[in-house]
C-alpha positions in Angstrom: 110.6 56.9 56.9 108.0 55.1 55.4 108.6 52.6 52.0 105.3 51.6 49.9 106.2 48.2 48.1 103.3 48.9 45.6 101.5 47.0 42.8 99.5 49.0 41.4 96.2 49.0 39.8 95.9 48.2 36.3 92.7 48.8 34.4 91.8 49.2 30.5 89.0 48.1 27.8 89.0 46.2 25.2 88.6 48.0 22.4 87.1 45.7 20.1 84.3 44.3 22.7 84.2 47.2 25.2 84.6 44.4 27.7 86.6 45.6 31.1 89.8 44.6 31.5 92.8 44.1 34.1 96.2 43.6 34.1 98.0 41.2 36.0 101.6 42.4 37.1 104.1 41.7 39.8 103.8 37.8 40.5 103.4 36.6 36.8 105.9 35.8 34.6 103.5 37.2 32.3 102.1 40.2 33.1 99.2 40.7 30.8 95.8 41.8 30.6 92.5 39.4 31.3 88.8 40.0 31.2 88.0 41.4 34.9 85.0 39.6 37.1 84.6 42.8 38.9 84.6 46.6 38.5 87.1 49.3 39.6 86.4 49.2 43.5 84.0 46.0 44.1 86.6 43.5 44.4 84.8 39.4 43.4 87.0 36.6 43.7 87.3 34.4 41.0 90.0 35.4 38.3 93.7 34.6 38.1 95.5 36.5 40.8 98.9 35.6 41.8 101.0 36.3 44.8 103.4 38.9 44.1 106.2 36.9 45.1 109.3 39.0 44.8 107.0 42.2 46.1 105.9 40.1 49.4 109.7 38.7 50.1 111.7 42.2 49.7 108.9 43.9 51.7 109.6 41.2 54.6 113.7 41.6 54.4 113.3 45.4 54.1 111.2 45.3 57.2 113.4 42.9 59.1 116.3 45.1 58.3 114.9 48.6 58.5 112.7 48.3 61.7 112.3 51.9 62.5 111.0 52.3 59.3 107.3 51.8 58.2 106.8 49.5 55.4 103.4 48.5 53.8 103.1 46.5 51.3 99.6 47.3 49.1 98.6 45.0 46.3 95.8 47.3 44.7 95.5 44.4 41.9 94.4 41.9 44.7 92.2 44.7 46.5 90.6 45.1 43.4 90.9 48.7 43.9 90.0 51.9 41.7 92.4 54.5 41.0 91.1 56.9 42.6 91.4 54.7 46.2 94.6 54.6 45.1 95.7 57.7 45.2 93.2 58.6 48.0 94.9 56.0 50.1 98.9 57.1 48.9 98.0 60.8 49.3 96.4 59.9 53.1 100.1 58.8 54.4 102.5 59.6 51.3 105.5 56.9 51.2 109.2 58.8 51.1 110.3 55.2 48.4 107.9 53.8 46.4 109.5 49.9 45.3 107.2 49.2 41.8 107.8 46.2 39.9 106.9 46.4 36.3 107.5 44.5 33.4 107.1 45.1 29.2 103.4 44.7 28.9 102.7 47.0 31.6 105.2 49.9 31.3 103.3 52.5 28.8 100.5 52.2 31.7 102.9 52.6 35.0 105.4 55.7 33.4 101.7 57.0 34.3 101.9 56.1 37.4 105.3 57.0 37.8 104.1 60.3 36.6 101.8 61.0 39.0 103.4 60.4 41.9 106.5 63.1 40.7 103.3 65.2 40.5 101.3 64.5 44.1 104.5 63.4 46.0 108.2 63.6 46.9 108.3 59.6 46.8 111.2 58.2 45.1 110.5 55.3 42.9 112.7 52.0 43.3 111.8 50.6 40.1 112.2 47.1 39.5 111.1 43.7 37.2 111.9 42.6 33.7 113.3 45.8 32.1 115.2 46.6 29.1 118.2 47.7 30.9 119.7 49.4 27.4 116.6 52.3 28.2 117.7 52.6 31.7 119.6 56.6 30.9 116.3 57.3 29.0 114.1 56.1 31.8 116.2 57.9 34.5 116.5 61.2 32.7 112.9 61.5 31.8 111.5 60.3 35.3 113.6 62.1 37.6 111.8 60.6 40.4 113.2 57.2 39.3 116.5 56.9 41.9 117.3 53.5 40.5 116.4 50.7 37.9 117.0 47.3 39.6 118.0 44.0 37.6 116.6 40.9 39.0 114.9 40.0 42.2 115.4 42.7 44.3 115.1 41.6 48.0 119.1 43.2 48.7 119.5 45.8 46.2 116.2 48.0 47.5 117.8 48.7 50.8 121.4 50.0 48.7 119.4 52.6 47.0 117.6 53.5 49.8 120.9 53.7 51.8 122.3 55.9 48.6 123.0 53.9 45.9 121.4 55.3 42.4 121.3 53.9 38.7 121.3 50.9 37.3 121.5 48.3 40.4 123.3 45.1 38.8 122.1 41.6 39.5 123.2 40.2 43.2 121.3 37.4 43.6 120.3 35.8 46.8 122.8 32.7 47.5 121.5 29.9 49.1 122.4 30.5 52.3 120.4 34.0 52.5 117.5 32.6 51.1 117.1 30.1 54.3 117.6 33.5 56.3 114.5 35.3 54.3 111.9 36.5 56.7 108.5 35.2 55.6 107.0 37.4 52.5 104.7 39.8 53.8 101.1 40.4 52.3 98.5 43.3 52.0 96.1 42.3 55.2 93.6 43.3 53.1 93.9 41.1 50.3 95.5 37.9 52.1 92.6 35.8 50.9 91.9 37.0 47.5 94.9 35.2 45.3 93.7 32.9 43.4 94.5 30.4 40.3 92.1 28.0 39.6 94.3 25.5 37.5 94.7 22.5 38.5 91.6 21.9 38.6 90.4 21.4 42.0 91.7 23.6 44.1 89.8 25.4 46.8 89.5 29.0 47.7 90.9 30.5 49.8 94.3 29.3 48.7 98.0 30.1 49.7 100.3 30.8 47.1 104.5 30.1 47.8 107.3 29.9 45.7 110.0 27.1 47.5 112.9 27.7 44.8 113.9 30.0 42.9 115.5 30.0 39.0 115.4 27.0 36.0 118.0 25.3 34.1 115.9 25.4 31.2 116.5 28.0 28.3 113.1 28.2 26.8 113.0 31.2 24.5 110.0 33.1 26.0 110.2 32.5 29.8 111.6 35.7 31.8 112.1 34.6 35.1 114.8 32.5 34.7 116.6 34.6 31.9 115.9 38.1 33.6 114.6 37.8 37.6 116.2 34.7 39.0 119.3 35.1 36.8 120.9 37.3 33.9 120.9 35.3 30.7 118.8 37.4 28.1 120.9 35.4 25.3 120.2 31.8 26.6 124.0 30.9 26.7 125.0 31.6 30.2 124.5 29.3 33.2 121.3 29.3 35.3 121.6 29.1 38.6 118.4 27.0 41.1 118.6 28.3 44.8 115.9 26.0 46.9 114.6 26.7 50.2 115.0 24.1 53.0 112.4 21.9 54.4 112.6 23.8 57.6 112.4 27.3 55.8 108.8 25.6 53.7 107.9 24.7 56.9 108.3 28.1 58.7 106.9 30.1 55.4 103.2 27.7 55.3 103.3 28.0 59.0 103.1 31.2 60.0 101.6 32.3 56.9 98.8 30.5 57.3 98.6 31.9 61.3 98.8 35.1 59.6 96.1 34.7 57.6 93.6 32.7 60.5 94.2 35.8 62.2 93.2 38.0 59.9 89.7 35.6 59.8 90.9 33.9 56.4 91.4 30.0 56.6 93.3 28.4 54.0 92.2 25.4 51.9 94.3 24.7 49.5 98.0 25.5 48.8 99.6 26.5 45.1 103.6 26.2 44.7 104.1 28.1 41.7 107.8 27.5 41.4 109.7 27.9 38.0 109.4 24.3 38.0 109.0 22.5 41.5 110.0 19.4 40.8 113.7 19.6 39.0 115.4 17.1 41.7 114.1 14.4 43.0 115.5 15.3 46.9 113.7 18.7 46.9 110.4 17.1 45.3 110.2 14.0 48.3 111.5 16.7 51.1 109.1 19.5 50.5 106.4 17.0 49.7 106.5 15.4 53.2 106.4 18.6 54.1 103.1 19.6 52.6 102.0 16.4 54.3 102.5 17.3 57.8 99.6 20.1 57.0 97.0 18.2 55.6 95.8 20.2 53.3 95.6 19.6 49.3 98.0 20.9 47.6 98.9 21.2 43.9 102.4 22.7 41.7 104.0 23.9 38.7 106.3 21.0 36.9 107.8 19.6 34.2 106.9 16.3 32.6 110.5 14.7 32.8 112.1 15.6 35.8 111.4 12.8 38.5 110.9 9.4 39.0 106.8 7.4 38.9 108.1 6.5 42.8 108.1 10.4 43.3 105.2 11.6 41.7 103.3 8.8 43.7 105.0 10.2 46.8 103.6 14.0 46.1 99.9 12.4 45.4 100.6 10.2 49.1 101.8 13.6 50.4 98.6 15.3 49.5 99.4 16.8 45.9 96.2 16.6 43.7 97.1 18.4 41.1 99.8 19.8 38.8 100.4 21.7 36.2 103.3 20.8 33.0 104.5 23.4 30.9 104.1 21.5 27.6 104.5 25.0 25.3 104.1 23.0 21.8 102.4 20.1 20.2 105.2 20.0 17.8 108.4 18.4 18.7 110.4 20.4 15.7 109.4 23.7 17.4 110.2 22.3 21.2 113.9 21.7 19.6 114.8 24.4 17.4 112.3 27.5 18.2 111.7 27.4 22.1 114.4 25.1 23.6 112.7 23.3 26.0 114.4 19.9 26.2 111.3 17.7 25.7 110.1 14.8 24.6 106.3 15.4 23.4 105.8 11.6 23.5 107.6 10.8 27.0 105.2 14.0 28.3 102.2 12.8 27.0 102.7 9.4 28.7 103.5 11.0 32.0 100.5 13.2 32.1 98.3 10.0 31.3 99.5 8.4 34.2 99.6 11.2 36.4 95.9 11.2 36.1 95.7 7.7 36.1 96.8 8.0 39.5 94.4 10.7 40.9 95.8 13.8 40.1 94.7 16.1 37.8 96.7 17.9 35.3 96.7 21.3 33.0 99.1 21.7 30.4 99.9 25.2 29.1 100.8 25.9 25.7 101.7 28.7 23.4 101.6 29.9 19.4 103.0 32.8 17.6 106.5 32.0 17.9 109.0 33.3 15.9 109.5 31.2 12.9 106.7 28.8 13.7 104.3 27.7 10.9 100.8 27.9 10.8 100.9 23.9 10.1 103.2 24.0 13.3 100.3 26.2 15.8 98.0 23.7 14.3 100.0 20.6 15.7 99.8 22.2 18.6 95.9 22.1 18.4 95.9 18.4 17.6 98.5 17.6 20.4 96.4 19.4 23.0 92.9 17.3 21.2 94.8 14.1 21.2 95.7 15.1 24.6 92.1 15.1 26.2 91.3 12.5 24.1 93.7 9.7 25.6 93.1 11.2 29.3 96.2 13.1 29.5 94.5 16.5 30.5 91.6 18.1 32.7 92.1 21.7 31.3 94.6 23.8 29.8 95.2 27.2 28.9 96.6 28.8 25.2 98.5 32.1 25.0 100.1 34.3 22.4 103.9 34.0 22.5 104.5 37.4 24.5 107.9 39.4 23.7 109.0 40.1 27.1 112.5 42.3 27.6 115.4 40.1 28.8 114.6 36.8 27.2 116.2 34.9 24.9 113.3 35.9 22.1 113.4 40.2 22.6 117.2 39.0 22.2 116.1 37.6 19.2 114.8 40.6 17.7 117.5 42.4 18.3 120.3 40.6 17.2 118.3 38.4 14.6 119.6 35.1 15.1 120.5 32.8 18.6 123.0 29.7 17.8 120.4 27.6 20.4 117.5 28.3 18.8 118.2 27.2 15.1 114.6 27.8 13.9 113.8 31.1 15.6 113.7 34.3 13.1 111.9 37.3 13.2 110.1 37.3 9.8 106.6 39.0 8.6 104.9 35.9 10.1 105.7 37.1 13.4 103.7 39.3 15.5 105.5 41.2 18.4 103.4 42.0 21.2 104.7 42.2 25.1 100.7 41.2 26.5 100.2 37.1 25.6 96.5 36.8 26.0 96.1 40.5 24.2 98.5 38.8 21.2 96.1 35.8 21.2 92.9 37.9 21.0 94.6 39.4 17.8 95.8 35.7 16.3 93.1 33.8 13.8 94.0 30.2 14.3 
C-alpha cells in the first residue's frame, strides 16, 4: 500500500499584469496566491514558502504506525514543480490514498486536481484543511473518489479512514500527551532546503521551519488555525485549547531534523518557529528558548506583543533569538476591540516592539484592512500606525494583507449568520469585499 501525503502544485496569472503567479497552501494559515520568482519546473529560492506543518507530522505518525506501507510525502509547491512533473511523477508509482490539504482560496483549483486523479488513478483522496464542513454531502457525492473530509489537524483521523472509516471525520485532537509521542515531521528530500520566510529580517537560508505548540486562546475574527485546525470554534465562543511540546520533544525535532537535512547535503542556518503565537507563557518561552540555545544557531518566532515579561524577551535574544515577528492586525484600537477581537493594547505593543529593537532584535509587524465593518478612516489609521511605527523605531519591515474570508472562522461565520455577540462592530455591509485569497483581495483594494 502506498499513501501520497501531497501538496500540490498551484500555478495561475494575474490577469491584470500577466505576471506569473503561485499559490501557497498547506502550511499557511493563509493560503493565497503571490507573485512567483521562478517558472513552472525551475525551482529559485527566494519567495515565501512555508513548511507544511500538519502534512510533514501526519506523514511521520502514518509512517511510524503503518510500517509496511510506503509513504512519501511530495511538496510540489516547495519543488517548484510543473504540472506535468506532477502527474509524470504520480502516474510513475500511483498512490492507493492520496491525504490533500486544502483550504478556501485554493479549492476551485484542487476539485481539479481531485478530478484528475478519479480520471488517471484508483487513489482515494483523504481530504483535509479548513473546509466548510456544511458542503461536505455535496463534495462527497460529486467526487466520488473523496472517501472522507477531515476536520482539523489530521495526524489520527487519516489512518481511521484508511482502516475504513468514511465521511465526515470529526475533530479528535491530539492531547498533550500524544503530541510528545509524535514522530518527527517528515519532509520531501527534495525540497528539505527550499522553505523559506524571509521576515524577520535577518534570517539566513537555508532555514528550518518547526511549529513547538499547537492552538491560541485568542479569538481574532480572521485567523483559521485556531478556530478551525487546532480546535473547532468557527463562532469564537467556545474554549481554545494550547497543546505545547516539551523541551525534550524541541530538542529531538531540531535534532534530527537538522541530521536529516546534513545528510541530504543541506546545512541549516537559521531556524523559524512559526507557532500560533510562541510566546503565550512565560515557562514554555524560557524552556524552549534555552533550548534553541544549546544549538547555536539564530533563531527568530511568531508572538504577540503582551504575553511575557522584558526578563523573558531578554532571555530569547541571550538564547540566540534575533528576530520576531507580532501580529499587530490594526492601527486602530476601536477595530482591535470590536471588529477582530484581539485583546490588545496598540499603545502597550508599540512600546514593546520599540524596545524589542532597542535590544537587538528585529521586528515585523503584520497587519490587515478590509474588515467587515471597518471604515476607510479606520484602514487609514492603520497606515499611520504602521508610519508612526517606523518612525519611532518600532519596526524593520512589515507586511499588509486583505482581510481573507476563510471557512470556519469567526468572520465566514459572520456572513452567514450576520452578527457575532464578540465582535460588536463586525457586519457584512456593501463596504465589505469577500474574497478567500488575502494578498489577491489587497491587489483589488484602492487605499
Amino acid at each position: 500500500m502506498k499513501v501520497l501525503f501531497s501538496n500540490p502544485p498551484w500555478w495561475d496569472v494575474d490577469l491584470k499584469t500577466q505576471q506569473l503567479l503561485i499559490g501557497v497552501r498547506a502550511g499557511s494559515r493563509w493560503p493565497f496566491t503571490r507573485y512567483s520568482v521562478h517558472a513552472p519546473g525551475e525551482f529559485r529560492h527566494g519567495g515565501y514558502l512555508p513548511f507544511p506543518f500538519f502534512l510533514g507530522s501526519a506523514a511521520a505518525r502514518t509512517k511510524a504506525t503503518l510500517p509496511d506501507a510506503t509513504i512519501e510525502m511530495r511538496d510540489s509547491i516547495a519543488r517548484g514543480e510543473s504540472y506535468q512533473q506532477f502527474f509524470d511523477a504520480v502516474l510513475a508509482d500511483p498512490p492507493d490514498w492520496v491525504v490533500l490539504e486544502t483550504a478556501t482560496a485554493a479549492w476551485v483549483h484542487d476539485e481539479k486536481v481531485i478530478d484528475w486523479f478519479a480520471a488517471m488513478t484508483k487513489a482515494q483522496i483523504i481530504l483535509c484543511g479548513p473546509l466548510d464542513i456544511s458542503k461536505a454531502d455535496e463534495i462527497l457525492g460529486r467526487h466520488r473518489n473523496i472517501a472522507a473530509i477531515v476536520q482539523g489537524e489530521y495526524d489520527k483521523q487519516v489512518l481511521r479512514v484508511i482502516r475504513g472509516q468514511r465521511g465526515v471525520i470529526a475533530h479528535d485532537l491530539l492531547t498533550v500527551g500524544e503530541m510528545d509521542n509524535l514522530p518527527y515531521p517528515i519532509h520531501d528530500e527534495v525540497a528539505v532546503g527550499n522553505y523559506w520566510d524571509a521576515c524577520p529580517k535577518g534570517q539566513t537560508a537555508p532555514q528550518l521551519q518547526l511549529i513547538t505548540s499547537r492552538g491560541c486562546p485568542y479569538k481574532c475574527i480572521f485567523c483559521v488555525w485556531p478556530a478551525v485546525m487546532t480546535g473547532n470554534d468557527p463562532d469564537g465562543t467556545r474554549a481554545r485549547t494550547v497543546r505545547c511540546h516539551s523541551p525534550e520533544w524541541v530538542r529531538g525535532a531540531i535534532k534530527t531534523q537538522i541530521d536529516d537535512a546534513w545528510a541530504k547535503g543541506v546545512r541549516y542556518k537559521s531556524i523559524y518557529l512559526d507557532d500560533d503565537t510562541f510566546n503565550l507563557t512565560e515557562k514554555h518561552t524560557r524552556q524552549i528558548s534555552q533550548v534553541m540555545k544549546e544549538f547555536g544557531l539564530p533563531w527568530f518566532a511568531m508572538c504577540r506583543a503582551d504575553t511575557v515579561k522584558e526578563e523573558t524577551w531578554k532571555l530569547m535574544l541571550e538564547c540566540g533569538c534575533k528576530g520576531v515577528k507580532l501580529g499587530f492586525e490594526s492601527g486602530s484600537q476601536t477595530v482591535i476591540d470590536k471588529i477582530i477581537n484581539k485583546r490588545l493594547n496598540l499603545a502597550k505593543a508599540a512600546d514593546t516592539a520599540r524596545m524589542l529593537r532597542n535590544m537587538g532584535m528585529s521586528v515585523h509587524g503584520t497587519f490587515t484592512v478590509g474588515l467587515p465593518g471597518e471604515t476607510k478612516q479606520q484602514q487609514q489609521e492603520t497606515l499611520d500606525y504602521i508610519k508612526m511605527l517606523y518612525e519611532t523605531g518600532g519596526l524593520d519591515t512589515h507586511q499588509l494583507s486583505g482581510t481573507a474570508e476563510i471557512e470556519g472562522t469567526p468572520l465566514h461565520t459572520l456572513k452567514v449568520t450576520g452578527s457575532l455577540e464578540k465582535y460588536a462592530s463586525a457586519k457584512i455591509d456593501d463596504a465589505y469585499v469577500a474574497n478567500p485569497d488575502g494578498a489577491a483581495k489587497l491587489r483589488e483594494m484602492k487605499l
